[in-house]
C-alpha positions as a printed NumPy array, in Angstrom:
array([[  0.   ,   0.   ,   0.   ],
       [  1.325,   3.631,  -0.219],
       [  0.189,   6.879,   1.197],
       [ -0.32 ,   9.496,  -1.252],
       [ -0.315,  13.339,   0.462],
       [ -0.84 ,  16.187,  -2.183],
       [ -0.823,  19.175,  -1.606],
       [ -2.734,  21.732,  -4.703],
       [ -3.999,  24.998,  -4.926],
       [ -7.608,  25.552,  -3.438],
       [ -9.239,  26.079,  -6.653],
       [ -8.011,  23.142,  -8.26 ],
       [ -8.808,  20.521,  -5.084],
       [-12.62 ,  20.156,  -6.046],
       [-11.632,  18.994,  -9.737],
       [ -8.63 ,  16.818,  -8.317],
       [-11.36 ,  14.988,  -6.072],
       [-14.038,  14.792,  -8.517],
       [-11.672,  13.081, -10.731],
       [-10.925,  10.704,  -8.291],
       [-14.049,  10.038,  -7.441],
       [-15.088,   9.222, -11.013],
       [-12.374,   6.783, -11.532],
       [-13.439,   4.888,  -8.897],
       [-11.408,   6.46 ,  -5.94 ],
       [-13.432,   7.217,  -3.284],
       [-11.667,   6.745,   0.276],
       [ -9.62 ,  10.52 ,   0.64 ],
       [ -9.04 ,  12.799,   3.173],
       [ -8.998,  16.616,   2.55 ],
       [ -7.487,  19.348,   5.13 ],
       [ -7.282,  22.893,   4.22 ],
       [ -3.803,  24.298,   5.043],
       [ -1.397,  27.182,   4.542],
       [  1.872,  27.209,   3.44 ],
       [  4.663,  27.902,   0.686],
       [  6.689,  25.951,  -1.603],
       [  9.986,  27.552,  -4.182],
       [  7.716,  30.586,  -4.804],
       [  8.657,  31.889,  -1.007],
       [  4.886,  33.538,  -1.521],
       [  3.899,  36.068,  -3.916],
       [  3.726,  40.025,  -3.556],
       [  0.822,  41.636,  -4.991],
       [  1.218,  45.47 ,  -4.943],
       [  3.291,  46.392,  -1.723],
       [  1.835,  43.402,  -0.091],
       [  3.738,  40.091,   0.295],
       [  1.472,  36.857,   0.875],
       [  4.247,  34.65 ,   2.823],
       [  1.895,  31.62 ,   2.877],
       [ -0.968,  30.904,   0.853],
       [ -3.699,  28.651,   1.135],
       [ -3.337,  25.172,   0.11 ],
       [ -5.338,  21.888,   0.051],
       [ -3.861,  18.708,   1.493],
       [ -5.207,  15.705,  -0.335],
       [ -4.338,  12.66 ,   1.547],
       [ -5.27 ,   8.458,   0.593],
       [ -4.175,   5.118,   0.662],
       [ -4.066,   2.779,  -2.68 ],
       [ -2.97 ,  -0.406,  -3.376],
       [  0.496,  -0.719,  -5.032],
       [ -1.165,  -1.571,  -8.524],
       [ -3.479,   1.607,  -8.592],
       [ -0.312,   4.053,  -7.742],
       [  0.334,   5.134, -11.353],
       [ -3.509,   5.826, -12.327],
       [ -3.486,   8.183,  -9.406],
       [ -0.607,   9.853,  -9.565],
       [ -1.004,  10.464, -13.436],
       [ -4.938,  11.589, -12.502],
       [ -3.853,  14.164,  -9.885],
       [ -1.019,  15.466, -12.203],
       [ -3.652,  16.063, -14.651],
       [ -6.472,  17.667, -12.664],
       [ -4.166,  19.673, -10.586],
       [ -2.117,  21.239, -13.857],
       [ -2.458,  24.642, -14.743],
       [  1.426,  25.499, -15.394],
       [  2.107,  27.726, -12.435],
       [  3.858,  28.395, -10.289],
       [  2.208,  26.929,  -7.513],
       [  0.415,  24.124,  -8.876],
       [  1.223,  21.779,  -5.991],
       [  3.888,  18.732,  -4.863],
       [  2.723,  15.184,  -4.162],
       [  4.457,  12.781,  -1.926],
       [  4.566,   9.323,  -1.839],
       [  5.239,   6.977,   0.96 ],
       [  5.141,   3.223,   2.348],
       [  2.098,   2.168,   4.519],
       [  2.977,  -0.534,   6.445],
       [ -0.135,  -1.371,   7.945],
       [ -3.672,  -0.094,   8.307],
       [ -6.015,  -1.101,  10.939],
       [ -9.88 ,   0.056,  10.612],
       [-10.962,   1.025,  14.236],
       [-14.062,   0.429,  14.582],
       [-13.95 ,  -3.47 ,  13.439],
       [-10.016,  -3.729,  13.7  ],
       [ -9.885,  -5.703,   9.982],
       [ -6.483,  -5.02 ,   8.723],
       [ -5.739,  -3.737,   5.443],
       [ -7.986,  -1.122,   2.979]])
């Protein structure tokens, strides 16, 4: 299994998860955050915006679906800013549902 955790601009979250959602992946998490990536903000006028509002996208998949999502949230996130987001990928070693305990998704 791996942990996906991507992080994309407010705007483009809704579309991200709606494209997930039609493909058949369901199970997310979403958390709205702040933050900044190589941009160190933006200044608009005399005013500089240190962190901006991001979305935090976070799931689980199966090994085997990795690709399709990755390639899916590449797409829907895209708009060829600065900006546009960073998505990391780790190992999940185990997952444990707490109300029944079943291991696994």
């Amino acid at each position: 299994m791996k942990m996906i955790r991507a992080i994309v601009r407010p705007d483009s979250a809704d579309v991200v998860t709606d494209g997930l959602a039609d493909a058949g992946y369901y199970t997310m998490t979403k958390i709205n955050a702040f933050g900044r990536g190589k941009q160190k903000g933006i200044t608009v006028g005399g005013v500089h915006y240190d962190e901006l509002p991001k979305t935090l996208i976070m799931m689980v998949v199966e090994d085997d679906a990795l690709d399709e999502v990755l390639k899916l949230i590449k797409y829907k996130a895209y708009s060829g800013n600065y900006g546009d987001g960073k998505i990391f990928v780790t190992d999940v070693e185990q997952a444990i549902t707490v109300r029944t305990g079943q291991t696994g998704l």
